[in-house]
C-alpha positions in Angstrom: 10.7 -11.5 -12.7 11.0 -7.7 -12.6 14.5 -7.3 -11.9 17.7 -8.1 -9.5 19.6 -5.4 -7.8 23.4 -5.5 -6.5 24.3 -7.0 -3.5 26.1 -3.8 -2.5 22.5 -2.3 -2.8 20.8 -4.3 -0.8 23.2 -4.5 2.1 22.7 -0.5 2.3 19.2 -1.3 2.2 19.0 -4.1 4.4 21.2 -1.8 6.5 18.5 1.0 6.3 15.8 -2.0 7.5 18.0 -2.7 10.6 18.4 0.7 11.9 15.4 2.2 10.9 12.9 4.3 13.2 9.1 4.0 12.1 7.6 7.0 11.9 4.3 8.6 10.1 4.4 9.9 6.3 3.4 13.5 6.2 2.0 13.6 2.5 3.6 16.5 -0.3 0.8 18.4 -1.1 -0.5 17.5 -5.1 1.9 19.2 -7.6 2.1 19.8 -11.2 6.0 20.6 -11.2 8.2 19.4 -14.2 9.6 15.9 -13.9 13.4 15.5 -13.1 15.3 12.9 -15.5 17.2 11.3 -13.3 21.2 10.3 -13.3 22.7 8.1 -12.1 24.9 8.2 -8.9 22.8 11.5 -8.2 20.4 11.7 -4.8 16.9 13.1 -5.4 15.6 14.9 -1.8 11.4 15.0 -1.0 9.3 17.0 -3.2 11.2 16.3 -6.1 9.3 14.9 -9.1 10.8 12.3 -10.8 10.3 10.3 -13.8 11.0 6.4 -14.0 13.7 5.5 -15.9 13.3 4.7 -19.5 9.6 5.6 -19.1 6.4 7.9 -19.1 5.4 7.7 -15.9 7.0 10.3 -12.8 6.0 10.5 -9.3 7.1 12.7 -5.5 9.5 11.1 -4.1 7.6 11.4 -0.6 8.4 13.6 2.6 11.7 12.0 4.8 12.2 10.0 1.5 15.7 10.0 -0.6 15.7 9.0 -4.3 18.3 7.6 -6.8 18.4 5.5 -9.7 20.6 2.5 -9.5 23.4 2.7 -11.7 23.0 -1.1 -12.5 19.5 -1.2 -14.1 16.4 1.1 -15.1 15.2 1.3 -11.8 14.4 3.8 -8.5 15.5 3.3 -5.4 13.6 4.9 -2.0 15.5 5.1 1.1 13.3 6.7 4.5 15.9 8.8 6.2 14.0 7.6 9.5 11.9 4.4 8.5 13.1 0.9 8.0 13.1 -0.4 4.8 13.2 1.1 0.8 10.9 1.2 -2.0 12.3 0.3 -5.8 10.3 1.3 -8.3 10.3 0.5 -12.3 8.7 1.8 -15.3 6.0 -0.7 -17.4 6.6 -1.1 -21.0 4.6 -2.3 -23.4 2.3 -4.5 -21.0 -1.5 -5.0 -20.6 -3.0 -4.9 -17.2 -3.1 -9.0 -18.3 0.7 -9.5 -18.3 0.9 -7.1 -15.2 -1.6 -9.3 -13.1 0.3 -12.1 -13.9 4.1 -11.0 -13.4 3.2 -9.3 -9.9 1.8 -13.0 -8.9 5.5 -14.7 -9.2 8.0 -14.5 -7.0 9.9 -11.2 -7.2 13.7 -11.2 -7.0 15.0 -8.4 -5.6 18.7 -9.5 -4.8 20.5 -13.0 -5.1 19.5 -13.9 -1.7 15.9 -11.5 -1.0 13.4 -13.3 -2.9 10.0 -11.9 -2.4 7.6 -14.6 -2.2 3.5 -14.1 -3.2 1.3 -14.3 0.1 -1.7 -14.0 -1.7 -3.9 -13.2 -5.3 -2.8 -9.7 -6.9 -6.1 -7.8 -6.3 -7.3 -5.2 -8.8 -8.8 -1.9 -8.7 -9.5 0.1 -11.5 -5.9 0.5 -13.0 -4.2 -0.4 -9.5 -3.4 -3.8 -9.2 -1.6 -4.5 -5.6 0.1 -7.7 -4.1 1.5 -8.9 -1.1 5.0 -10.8 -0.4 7.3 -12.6 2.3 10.9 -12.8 2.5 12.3 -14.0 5.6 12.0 -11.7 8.4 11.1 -8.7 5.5 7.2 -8.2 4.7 6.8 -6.5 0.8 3.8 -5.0 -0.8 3.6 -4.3 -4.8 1.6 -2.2 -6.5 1.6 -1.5 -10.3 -0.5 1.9 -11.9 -1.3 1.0 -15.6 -1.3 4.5 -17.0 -1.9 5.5 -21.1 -0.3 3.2 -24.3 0.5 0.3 -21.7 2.5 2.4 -19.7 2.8 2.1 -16.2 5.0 2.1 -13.2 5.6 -0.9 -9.8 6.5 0.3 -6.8 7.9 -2.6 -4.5 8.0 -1.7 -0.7 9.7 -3.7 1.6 10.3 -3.1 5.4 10.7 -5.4 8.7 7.3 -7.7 9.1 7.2 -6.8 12.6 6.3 -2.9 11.7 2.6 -2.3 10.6 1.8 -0.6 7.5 0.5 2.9 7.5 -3.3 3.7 6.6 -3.2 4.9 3.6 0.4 2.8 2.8 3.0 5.0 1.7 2.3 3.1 -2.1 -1.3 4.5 -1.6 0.6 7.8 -0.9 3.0 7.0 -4.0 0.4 5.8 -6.6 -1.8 9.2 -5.8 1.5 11.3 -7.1 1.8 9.3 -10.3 1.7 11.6 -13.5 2.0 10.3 -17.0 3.6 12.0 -19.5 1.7 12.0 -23.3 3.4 11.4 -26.2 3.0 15.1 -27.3 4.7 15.6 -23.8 1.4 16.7 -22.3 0.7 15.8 -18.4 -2.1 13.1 -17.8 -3.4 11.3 -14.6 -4.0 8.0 -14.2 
């Protein structure tokens, strides 16, 4: 399980799903600016670099994208200002690309009534590992970047089955912005 958010959450999310317009990603050209620690209760706008919470791993939050971290766990929350649905996404501690394969293979929780559901095997490539879930009338898509010192960050997208996913996915788009952040606090890529 990789964690529950509120139901107040998800009913603005849900919200989001059932008024959203689909539209294309226009992709944030690569950038090597500093990486925000987020607040919570504070909305992050596109462009802005971000790191996960509690972890070494930041990313873009991408064009016609809104960030903030839920007040009620370590976690991000995406919300399209003109696409259905949201992207959460959570820092890896401490796990090998083993414990990673296995974890995004289980059902995924995301509130007391959304269950995300495994449609298939976690596929691997390089240090990507994606997979692919069902919930309802809600299609999801996980994919975790195992960075340095088993580090790492998931990104869970979720948005109405009937829409198609964009080529590349806006987690393709996500997982190409990733930065990980040294010990020394140093910049390194995946």
């Amino acid at each position: 399980m990789i964690a529950t958010i509120s139901a107040r959450t998800t009913v603005i999310a849900l919200c989001g799903l059932l008024l959203g317009v689909p539209v294309g990603w226009a992709q944030s050209p690569p950038a090597r600016i500093a990486a925000v620690d987020m607040q919570a209760g504070q909305s992050y706008r596109a462009g802005t670099r971000v790191r996960a919470p509690n972890g070494a791993a930041s990313f873009l939050i991408p064009t016609g994208w809104r960030g903030e971290q839920l007040d009620n766990l370590a976690a991000v929350l995406l919300v399209s200002e003109k696409e259905a649905g949201f992207v959460l996404a959570f820092a890896i501690l401490n796990q090998t690309e083993d414990e990673l394969f296995a974890l995004l293979g289980e059902p995924q929780p995301i509130s007391e009534t959304v269950v995300f559901e495994p449609t298939g095997p976690v596929t691997r490539k390089g240090s990507i590992l994606t997979a692919a879930y069902l919930a309802g009338s809600l299609a999801g898509r996980g994919l975790a970047v195992m960075g340095p010192d088993l580090q790492g960050i998931i990104f869970l997208h979720a948005r109405p089955q009937k829409e198609p996913w964009g080529v590349p996915s806006l987690l393709d788009q996500l997982a190409d912005q990733v930065q990980f952040t040294s010990s020394t606090g140093s910049s390194l890529t995946p």
